[in-house]
N, C-alpha and C positions, 0 to 999 in steps of 0.2 A: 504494500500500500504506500509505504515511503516512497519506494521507488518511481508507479506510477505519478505519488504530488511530485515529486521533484519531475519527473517527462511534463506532467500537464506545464510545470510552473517552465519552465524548460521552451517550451511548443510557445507559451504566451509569449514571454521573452525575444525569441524568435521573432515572434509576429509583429510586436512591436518593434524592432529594432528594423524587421525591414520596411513598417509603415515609417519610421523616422528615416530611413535612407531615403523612401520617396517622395518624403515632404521635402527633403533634403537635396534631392535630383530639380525638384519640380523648383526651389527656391534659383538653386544653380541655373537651371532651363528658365526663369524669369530672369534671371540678371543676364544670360547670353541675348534671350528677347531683348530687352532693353538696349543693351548693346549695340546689335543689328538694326536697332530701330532709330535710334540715333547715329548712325553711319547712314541711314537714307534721306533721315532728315535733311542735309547736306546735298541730297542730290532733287529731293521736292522741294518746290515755289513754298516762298514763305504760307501762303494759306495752308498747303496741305500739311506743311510743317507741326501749324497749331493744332490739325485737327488731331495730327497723330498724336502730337502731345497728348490732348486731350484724352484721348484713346488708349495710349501708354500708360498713362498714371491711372483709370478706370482699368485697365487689366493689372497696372501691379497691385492697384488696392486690393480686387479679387484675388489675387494669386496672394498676399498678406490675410488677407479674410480667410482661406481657404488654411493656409501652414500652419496661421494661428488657433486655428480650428482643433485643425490633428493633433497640435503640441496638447490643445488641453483635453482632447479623447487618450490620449496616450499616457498623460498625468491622473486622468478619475482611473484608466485602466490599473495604473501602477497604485494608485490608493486602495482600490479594489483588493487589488492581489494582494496588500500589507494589509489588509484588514482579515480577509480570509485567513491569511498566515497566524495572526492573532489569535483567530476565532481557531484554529487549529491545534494551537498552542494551549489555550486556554481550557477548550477540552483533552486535552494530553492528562493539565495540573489535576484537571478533576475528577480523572479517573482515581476512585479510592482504593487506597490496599486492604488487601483481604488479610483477616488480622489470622494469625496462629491460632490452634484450642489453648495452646497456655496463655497465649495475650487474649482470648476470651475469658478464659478463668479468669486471671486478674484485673480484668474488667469488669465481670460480674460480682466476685470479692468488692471491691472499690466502691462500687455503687450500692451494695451493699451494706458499707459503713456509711454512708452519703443518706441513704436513705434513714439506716437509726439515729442518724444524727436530725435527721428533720420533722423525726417521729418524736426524739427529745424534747424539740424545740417548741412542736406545736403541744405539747403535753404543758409542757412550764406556760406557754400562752393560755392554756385552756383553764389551768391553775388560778393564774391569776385576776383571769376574769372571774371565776368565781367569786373573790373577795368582795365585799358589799359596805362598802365606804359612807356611813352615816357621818349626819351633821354636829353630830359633837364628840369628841376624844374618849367619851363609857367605852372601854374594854377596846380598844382600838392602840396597838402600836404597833411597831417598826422594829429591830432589832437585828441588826447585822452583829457577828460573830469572826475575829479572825482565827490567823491560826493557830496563833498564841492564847484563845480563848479569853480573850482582852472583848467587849462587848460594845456594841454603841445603840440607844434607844431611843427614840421618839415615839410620840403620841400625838405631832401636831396632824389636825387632817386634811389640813391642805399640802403637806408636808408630804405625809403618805400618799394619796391619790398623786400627786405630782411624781414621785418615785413609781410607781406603780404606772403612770399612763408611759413615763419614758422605758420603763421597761418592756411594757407589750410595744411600744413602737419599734425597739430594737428591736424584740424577736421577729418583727414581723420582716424588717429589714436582713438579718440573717437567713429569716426561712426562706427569704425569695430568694438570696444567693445557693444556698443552697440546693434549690430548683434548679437553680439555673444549670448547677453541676450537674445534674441527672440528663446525661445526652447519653444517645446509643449508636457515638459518632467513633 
């Protein structure tokens, strides 16, 4: 199949190179017309002189209308064919690799930890939504704990709700990262 895009790509090349010689012949065969035309000028009466003038500069504007024509069929050709080249290219990258069974295993391990991890997460969110935050401090605190079993307590409750709303904000921000890891790419 390589082989073939390289002949197609090959054959166009080709084709264009020898539509550029003819644009390239025909610009040469305009300048020798011209040439020849002006050498007779010299042998016609001033009138017939102008007309060929006239007539000379109307054929080389066509024979310029005409080369500049090709140049720019032979440039969209050439964009063409770097674009396809691209487009060829690009499905090369995206052909995906077939993974191993042990890079499947590890795969499936992997997503496995991914997934208890977000089973964690929405547990501790579902936790805390239960709490039921009334309007005054009766039987309501806070109490973090380190590791040194050193303690810190509140009871204010706007203090609490405030802890408690940034916390379900976060988990919800790590569960979506989370998600996000669960691809079966």
């Amino acid at each position: 199949m390589k082989n073939r895009n390289q002949n197609q790509r090959t054959q166009e090349v080709n084709k264009n190179f020898m539509e550029g010689n003819a644009a390239l012949k025909i610009v040469r065969d305009n300048e020798q017309v011209n040439k020849e035309l002006k050498q007779n000028e010299n042998f016609n009466n001033e009138t017939d002189s102008e007309k060929k003038k006239i007539e000379d500069e109307e054929l080389k504007k066509e024979m310029d209308d005409f080369v500049n024509k090709k140049a720019e069929e032979l440039k969209l050709k050439e964009e063409q064919q770097k674009q396809k080249n691209e487009e060829e290219q690009k499905q090369k990258q995206d052909v995906k690799r077939v993974l191993s069974v042990d890079e499947r295993i590890q795969k499936i391990k992997e997503l496995g930890i991914i997934t208890d991890r977000r089973k964690d997460l929405l547990t501790s969110k579902n936790k805390l939504s239960e709490f039921a935050i009334g309007t005054t401090a009766e039987g309501q605190k806070l109490e973090l704990i380190d590791s040194n079993k050193r303690t810190f307590t509140i009871s204010n409750t706007e203090a609490i709700k405030g802890v408690i709303d940034f916390l379900k904000n976060f988990l919800e921000i790590k569960i979506n990262e989370v998600e996000k890891l669960i691809t079966f790419e």
